[in-house]
C-alpha positions in Angstrom: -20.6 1.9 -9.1 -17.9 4.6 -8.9 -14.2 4.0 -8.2 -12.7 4.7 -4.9 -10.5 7.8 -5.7 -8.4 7.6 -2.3 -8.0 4.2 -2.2 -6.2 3.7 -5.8 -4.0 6.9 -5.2 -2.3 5.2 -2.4 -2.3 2.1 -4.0 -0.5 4.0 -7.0 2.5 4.7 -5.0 3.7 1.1 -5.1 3.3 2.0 -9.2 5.4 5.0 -8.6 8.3 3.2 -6.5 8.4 1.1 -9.1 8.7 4.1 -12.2 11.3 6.0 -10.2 13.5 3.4 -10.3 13.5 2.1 -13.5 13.2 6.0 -15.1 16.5 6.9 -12.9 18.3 3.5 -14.0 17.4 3.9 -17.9 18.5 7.3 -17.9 21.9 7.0 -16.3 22.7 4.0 -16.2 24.0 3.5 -19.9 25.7 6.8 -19.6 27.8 5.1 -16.4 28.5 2.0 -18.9 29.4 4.3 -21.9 31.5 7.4 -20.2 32.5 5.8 -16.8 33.1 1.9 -18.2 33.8 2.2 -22.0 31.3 -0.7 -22.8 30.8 -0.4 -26.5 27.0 -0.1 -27.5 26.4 -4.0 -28.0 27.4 -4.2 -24.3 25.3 -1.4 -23.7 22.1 -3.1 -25.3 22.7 -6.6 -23.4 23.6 -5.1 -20.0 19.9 -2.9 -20.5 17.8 -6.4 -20.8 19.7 -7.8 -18.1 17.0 -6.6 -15.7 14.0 -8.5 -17.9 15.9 -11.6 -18.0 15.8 -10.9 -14.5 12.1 -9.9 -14.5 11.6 -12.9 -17.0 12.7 -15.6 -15.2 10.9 -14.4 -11.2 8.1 -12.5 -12.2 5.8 -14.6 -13.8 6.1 -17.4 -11.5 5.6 -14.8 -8.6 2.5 -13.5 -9.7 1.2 -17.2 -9.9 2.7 -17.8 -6.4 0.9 -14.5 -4.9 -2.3 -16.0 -6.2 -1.9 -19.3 -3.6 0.0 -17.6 -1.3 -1.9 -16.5 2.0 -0.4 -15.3 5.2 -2.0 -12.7 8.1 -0.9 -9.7 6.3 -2.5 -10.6 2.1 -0.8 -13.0 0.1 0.9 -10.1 -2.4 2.0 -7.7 0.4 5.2 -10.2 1.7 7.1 -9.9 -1.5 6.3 -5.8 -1.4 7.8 -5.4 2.1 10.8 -8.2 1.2 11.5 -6.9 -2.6 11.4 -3.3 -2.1 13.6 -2.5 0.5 16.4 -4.6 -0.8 16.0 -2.8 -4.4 16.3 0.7 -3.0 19.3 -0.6 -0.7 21.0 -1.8 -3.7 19.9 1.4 -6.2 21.8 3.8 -3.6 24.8 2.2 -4.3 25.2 2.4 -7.9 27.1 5.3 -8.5 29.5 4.3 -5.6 30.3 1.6 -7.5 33.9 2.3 -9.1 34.9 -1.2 -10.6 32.6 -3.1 -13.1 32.5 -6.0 -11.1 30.8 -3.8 -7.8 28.5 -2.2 -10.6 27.5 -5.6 -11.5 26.3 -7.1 -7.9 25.0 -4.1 -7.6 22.0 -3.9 -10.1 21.8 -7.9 -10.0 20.7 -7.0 -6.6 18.5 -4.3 -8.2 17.3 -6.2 -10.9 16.2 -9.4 -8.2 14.8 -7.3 -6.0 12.4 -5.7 -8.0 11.3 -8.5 -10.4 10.1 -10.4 -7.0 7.5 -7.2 -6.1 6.4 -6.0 -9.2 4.1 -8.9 -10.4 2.0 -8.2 -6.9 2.2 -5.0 -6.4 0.8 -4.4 -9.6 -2.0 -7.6 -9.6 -3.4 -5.3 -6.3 -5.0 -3.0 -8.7 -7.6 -5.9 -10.3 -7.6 -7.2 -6.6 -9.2 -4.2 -5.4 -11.3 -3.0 -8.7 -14.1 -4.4 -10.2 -13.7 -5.2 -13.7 -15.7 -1.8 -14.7 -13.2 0.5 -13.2 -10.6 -1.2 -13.8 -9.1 1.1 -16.8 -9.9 4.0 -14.7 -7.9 2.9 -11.5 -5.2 1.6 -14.1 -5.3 5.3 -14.9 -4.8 6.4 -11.9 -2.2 4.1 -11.1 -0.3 5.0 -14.2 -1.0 8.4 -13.2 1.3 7.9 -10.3 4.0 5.8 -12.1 4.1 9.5 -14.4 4.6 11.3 -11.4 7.1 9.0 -10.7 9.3 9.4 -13.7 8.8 13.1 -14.0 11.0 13.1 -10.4 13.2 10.7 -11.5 13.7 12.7 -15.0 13.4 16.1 -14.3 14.1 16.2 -11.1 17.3 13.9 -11.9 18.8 15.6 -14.0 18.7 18.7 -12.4 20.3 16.1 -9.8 22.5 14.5 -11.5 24.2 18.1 -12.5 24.9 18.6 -9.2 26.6 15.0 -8.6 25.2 11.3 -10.4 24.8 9.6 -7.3 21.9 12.4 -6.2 19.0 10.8 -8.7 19.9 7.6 -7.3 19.6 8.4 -3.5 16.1 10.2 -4.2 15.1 6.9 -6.0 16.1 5.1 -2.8 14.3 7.3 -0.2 10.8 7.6 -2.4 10.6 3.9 -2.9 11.1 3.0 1.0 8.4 5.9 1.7 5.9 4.5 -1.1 6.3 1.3 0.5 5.2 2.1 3.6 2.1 4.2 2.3 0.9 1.0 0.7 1.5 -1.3 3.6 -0.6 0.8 5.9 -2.6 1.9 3.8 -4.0 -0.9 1.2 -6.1 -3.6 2.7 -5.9 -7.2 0.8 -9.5 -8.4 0.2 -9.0 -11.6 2.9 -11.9 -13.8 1.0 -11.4 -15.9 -2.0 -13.9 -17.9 -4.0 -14.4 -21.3 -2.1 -13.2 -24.3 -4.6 -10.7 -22.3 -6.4 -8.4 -24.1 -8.0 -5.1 -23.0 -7.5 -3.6 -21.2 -10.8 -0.7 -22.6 -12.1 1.6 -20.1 -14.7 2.7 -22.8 -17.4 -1.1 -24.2 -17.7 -2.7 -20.9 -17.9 -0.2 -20.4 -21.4 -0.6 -23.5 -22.5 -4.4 -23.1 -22.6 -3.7 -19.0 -24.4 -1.9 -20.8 -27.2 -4.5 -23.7 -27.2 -7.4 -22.0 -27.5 -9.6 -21.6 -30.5 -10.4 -18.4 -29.9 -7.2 -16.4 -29.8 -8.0 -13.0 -28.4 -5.7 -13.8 -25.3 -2.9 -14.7 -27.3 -2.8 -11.6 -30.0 -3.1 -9.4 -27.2 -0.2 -10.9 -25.4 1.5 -10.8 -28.7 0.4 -6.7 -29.3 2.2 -6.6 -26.2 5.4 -8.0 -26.7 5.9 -6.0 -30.0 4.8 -2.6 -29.1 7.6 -2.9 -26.0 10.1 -3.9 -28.2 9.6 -1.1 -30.0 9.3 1.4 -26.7 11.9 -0.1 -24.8 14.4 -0.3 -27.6 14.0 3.4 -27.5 14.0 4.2 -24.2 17.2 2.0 -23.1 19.3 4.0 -25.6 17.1 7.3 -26.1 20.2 9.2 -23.5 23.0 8.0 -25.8 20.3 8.8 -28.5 20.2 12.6 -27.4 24.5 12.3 -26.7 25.6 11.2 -30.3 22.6 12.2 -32.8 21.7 15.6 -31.1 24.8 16.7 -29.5 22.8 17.3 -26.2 24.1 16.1 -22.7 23.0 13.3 -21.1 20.9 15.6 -18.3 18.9 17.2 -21.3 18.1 13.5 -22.6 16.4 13.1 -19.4 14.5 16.0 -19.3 12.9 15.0 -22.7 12.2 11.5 -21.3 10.3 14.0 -18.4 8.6 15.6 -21.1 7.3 12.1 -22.9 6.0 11.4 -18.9 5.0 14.5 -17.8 2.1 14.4 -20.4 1.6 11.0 -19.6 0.5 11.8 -16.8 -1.5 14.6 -17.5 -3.2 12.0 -20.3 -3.2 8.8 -17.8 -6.7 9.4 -16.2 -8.4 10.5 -19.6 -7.1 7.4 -21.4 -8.3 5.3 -18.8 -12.0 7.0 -18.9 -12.0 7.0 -22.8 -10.8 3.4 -23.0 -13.8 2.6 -20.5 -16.4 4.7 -22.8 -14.9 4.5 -26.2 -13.6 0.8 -26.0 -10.6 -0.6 -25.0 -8.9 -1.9 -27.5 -10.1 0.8 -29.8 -8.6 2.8 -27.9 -5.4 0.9 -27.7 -5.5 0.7 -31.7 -5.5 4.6 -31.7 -2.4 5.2 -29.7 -0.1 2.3 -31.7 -1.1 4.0 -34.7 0.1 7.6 -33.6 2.7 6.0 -31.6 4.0 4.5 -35.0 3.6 7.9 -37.0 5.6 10.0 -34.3 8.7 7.9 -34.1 8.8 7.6 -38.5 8.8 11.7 -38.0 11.4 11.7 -35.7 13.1 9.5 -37.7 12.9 11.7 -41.0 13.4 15.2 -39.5 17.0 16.3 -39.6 19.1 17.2 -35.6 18.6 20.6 -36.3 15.2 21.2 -36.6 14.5 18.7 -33.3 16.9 20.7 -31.1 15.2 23.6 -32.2 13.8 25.7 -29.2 10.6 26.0 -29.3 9.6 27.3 -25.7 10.5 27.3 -21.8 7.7 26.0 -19.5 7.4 25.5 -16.1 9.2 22.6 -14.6 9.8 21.5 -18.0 12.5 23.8 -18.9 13.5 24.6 -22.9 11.4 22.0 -25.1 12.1 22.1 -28.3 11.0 20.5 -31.5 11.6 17.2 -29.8 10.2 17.6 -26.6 6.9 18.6 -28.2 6.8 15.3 -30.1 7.7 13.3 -27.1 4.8 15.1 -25.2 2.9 13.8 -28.2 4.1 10.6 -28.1 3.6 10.1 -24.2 -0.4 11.1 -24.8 -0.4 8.2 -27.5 1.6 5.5 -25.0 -0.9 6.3 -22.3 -3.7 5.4 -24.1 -1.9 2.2 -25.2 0.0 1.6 -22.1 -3.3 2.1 -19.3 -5.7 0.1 -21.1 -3.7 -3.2 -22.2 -3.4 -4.7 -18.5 -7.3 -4.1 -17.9 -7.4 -6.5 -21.2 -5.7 -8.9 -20.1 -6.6 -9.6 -16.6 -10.0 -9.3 -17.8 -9.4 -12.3 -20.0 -9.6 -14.6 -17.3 -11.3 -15.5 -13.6 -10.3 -13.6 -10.3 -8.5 -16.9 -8.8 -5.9 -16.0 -11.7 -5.3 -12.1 -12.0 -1.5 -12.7 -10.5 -1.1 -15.4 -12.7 -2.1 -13.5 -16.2 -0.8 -10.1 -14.6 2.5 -12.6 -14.4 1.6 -13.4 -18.4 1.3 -9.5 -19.3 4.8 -9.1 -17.8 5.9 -12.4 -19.4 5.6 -10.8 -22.4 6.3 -7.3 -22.1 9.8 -8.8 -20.5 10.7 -10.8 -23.3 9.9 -7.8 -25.4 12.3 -5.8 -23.3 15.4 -8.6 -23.5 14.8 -8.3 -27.5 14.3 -4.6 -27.6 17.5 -3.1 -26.7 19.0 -5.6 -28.7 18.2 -5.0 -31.6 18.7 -1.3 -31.1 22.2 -2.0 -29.8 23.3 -4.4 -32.6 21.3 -1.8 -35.5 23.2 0.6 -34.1 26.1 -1.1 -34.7 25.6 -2.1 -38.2 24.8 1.4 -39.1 28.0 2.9 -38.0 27.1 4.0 -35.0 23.9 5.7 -36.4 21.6 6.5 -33.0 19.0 7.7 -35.2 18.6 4.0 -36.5 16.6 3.3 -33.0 13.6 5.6 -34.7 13.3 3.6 -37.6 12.3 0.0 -35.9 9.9 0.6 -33.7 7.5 1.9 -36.3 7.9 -1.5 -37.7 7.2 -2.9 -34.5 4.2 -1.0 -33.3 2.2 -1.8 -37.1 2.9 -5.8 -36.0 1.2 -4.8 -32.6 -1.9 -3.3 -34.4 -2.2 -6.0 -36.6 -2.6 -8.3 -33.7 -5.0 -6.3 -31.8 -7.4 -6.6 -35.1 -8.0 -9.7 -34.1 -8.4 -9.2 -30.3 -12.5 -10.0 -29.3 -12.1 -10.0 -25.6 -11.0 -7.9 -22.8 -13.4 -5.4 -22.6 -15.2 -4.0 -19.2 -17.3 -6.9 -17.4 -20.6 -5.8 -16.7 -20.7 -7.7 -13.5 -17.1 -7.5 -12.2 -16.2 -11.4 -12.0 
């Protein structure tokens, strides 16, 4: 059994849509609120969640619904064609938008529109895979969501230099043309198991937290608490690089580009190690580093993390920093490729939407709470933006403690 290479590249430009988006729009768009808006930094941290109350509320339920839905053209690809032109409409006008209000209806719009194709677009992968290969196409697919954010970050802020709408429009123009490779492209499987019953979202987490064994539910849990920890970082990490480092808000970007450029690099070899090694042993490895990265980053002083180091290629000047965000991209991919494997593996094929709509269930809530708590730390700390270094450590040991006790998830011999 080997995995169809070409196939799962051109499904992993919907995955890249999706990353250019949300890499463009968590790099600027606090900058906009801070400099353009004067939102103080709880505003900040309420207006980032936004977007997963958003993702919260639609994107579970979706998932579930693309599992019943079927029409001529697949049952996930109607909320792909529907979502993702609307989102990139609605991302091209956010740096037009001079008034808060306008800025507001603006990413609502965003935020909608995306939450409504992500859950399918992403439940294709496990549609498409057997359960074998499915950390390696997850690789892959990640693969293509790093791509994704190394345009929208390096490529940005070279961009957004020049003028801050220009990361935006690019964002716009890549996610209408990765649209349309996946529509022509990726074929829905158009037979389903006869006598399926049809998957319902609040059943399927009322029998995770009512089961005995419990594997589902600490793994859903692992989830939530290593994104809070991630995405408490990454909705602050420019204003981060602004008022702890003294850097601009371009050069924050650029180190996000870092963090995803060896991502990407890592994306396909996490997938096969996770396949040959174990998943969540795998998974276990890259919380701990994860964990010990962000406690250095924590301890060592501005100086010696805007330290240049070298100048590479694409990259630009990476200093101290930059080479401990490349570290810490290698250990989020092998967290970050192998957990949705886990989960959809936990259950049948008539529900992959519905527990792909679980993962995101949880990694949502985790990114409402994230940013947060960052925002409001930040705060009580006096406006300390190192203070976002020193919780997600704590975060990331609760996700490792949970996946001790995970027992299930691994490859399926047999693909059902």
């Amino acid at each position: 059994m080997r995995l169809n290479y070409g196939k799962t590249f051109l499904l992993g430009f919907g995955f890249f849509g999706v990353s250019v988006i949300w890499s463009v729009y968590n790099a600027f768009v606090p900058v906009f609120l801070s400099q353009k808006f004067g939102l103080d930094v709880r505003w900040i941290g309420f207006f980032m969640t936004l977007d997963n109350i958003a993702a919260l509320l639609i994107q579970p339920p979706v998932g579930a619904w693309s599992d019943r839905l079927r029409t001529p053209i697949g049952r996930r690809m109607p909320f792909i064609l529907i979502g993702a032109p609307i989102g990139a409409l609605a991302f091209g006008l956010i740096p037009l938008a001079g008034i808060l209000p306008l800025f507001v209806a603006c990413t609502s719009t965003l935020l909608l529109s995306m939450a409504l194709w992500r859950s399918p677009v992403v439940a294709l992968m496990p549609d498409i895979t057997p359960s074998p290969l499915r950390s390696q196409a997850n690789g892959v697919i990640n693969f293509m969501g790093g791509v994704g954010s190394i345009i929208a970050f390096l490529g940005g802020s070279a961009l957004y230099k020049m003028n801050p709408a220009y990361p935006f429009w690019l964002g716009s123009a890549l996610v209408i043309a990765a649209t349309l490779l996946v529509f022509f492209f990726i074929k829905e499987p158009r037979e389903y198991a006869a006598g399926e019953a049809a998957p319902n979202l609040m059943v399927s987490l009322n029998e995770v937290l009512q089961s005995e064994e419990k594997s589902a539910l600490r793994i859903l849990l692992a989830i939530f608490f290593w994104f809070v920890g991630y995405n408490g970082i990454e909705a602050f990490f420019s204003l981060y690089a602004i008022n702890h480092l003294r850097l601009e808000a371009a050069d924050g970007a650029r180190l996000l580009g870092q963090l995803s450029f060896i991502f990407v690099l890592c994306a396909l070899p996490a997938g096969y190690l996770g396949a040959s090694f174990g998943r969540r042993r795998t998974i276990m490895t890259g919380v701990s580093l994860m964990g010990l990265i962000l406690l250095s980053i924590f301890a060592l002083p501005s100086s010696l993390l805007t330290m240049h180091l070298t100048t590479l290629p694409a990259l630009g000047e990476v200093p101290v920093l930059g080479l401990l965000m490349m570290l810490a991209g290698a250990s989020w991919s092998l967290v970050n490729i192998n957990s949705l494997p886990m989960v959809v593996d936990m259950t049948e094929p008539a529900r992959i939407g519905t527990y792909t709509g679980l993962y995101y269930l949880f990694s949502t809530l985790a990114a409402i709470v994230g940013p947060n708590i960052n925002g409001w730390l930040i705060l009580f700390s006096g406006s300390n933006y190192n203070a976002v270094m020193v919780i997600a450590p704590l975060f990331m040991l609760a996700a490792l403690v949970m996946m001790y006790g995970v027992r299930r998830g691994e490859a399926v011999a047999d693909g059902s």
